[in-house]
Every structure is written in C-alpha cells, then in structure tokens.
N, C-alpha and C positions, 0 to 999 in steps of 0.2 A: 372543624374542631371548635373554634370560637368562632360568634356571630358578631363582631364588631367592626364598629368604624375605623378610619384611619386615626380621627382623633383620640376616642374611645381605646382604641390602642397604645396611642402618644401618652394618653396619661395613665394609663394602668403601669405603663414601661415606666415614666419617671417617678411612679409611687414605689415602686420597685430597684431605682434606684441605678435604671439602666437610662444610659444617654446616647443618642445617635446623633450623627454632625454629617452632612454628604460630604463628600473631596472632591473640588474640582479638579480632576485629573485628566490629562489629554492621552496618555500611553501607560500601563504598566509593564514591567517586568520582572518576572521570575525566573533568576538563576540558579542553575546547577548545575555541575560538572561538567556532562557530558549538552548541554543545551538551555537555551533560553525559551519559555514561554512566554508570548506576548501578550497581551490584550490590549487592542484597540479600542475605539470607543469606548472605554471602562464609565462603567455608575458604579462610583465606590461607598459606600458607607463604613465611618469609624462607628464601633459600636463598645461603648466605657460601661465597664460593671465589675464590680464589685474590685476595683482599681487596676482592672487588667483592660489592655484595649486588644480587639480583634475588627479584623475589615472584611467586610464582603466586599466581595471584585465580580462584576457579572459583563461581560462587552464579548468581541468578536475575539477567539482566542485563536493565535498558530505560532507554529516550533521554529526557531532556527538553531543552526550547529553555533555552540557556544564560542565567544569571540576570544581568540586568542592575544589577543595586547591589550593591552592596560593605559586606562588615560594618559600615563604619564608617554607611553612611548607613542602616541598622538600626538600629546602636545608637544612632545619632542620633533615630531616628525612636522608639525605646523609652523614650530619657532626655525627649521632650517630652510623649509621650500615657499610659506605665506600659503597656501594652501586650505582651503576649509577645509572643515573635519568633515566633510560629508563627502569629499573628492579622495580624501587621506582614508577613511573607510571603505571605500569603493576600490580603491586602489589595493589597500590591504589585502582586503576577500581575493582579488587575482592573481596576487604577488604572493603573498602567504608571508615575506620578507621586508623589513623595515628597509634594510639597504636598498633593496631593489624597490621598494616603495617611494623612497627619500629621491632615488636617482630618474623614475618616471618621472615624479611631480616637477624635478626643479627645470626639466625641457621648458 
C-alpha cells in the first residue's frame, strides 16, 4: 500500500497529528467475566490521535479461568498468615476458600 520508510512514516504520522510512545510492559491482562487473557512478552504501543488514546498489544497470548478473590481478600489473607501472594494464590486455585486458605498457610 504505501512504500515508505520507518522514518518517512514517523513523520507523515506526526504531520497528522497521531503520536506513538512504546510501554514498557512485562505482562498484560484482559479481563472478563468468565476468564482472563494474558499476554506475555507484550510490545505495546500507545497510539494518541485526535485526543483519544488506543494500544496495540502483540506478545504470546493464553486463557485462564477468571480469578475469584479480590486483592483485598489477599491482602487479608497475607496480613493474617505472612505469606506471599504468590503462595496465598497457589493456594487459593486449590482451596477455592479463603478460610481454608488462611488455615493451610498459617501450618
């Protein structure tokens, strides 16, 4: 479609009025009801025009079932056992239950 450079593109876009910014991001996530999509390695670009921003997200994408507790009852569950969240999540997914979560952890 068009024959140009990367530059030659850079500035036809900022005559234009459109501005891109990379994101250094390590993980994305998109939620919705029934699951989380992940993307790993993400290359993100913000991409600003016409005072709206949109992003492309391009990386390695997979599903998990969407996570039933809420930072707060994490952080609840960290303030009573000392626990990392990353022990307190692993735990959660087996137990399905904060009590029986709380009561694993504090062994």
């Amino acid at each position: 479609m068009f024959n140009l450079g990367a530059k030659q593109m850079e500035k036809m876009m900022k005559q234009m009025g459109i501005k891109t910014e990379n994101i250094d991001a390590t993980e994305v996530i998109i939620k919705t009801p029934d699951k989380n999509i992940v993307v790993s390695n993400p290359h993100v670009t913000k991409i600003s025009m016409q005072g709206k921003d949109t992003f492309q997200i391009m990386g390695d994408i997979s599903e998990k079932e969407a996570q039933e507790f809420t930072q707060a009852d994490i952080d609840m569950i960290k303030e009573q056992t000392g626990a990392s969240e990353e022990e307190i999540i692993k735990t959660l997914d087996e137990t399905k239950d904060i009590a029986e979560t709380i009561l694993k952890l504090k062994k």
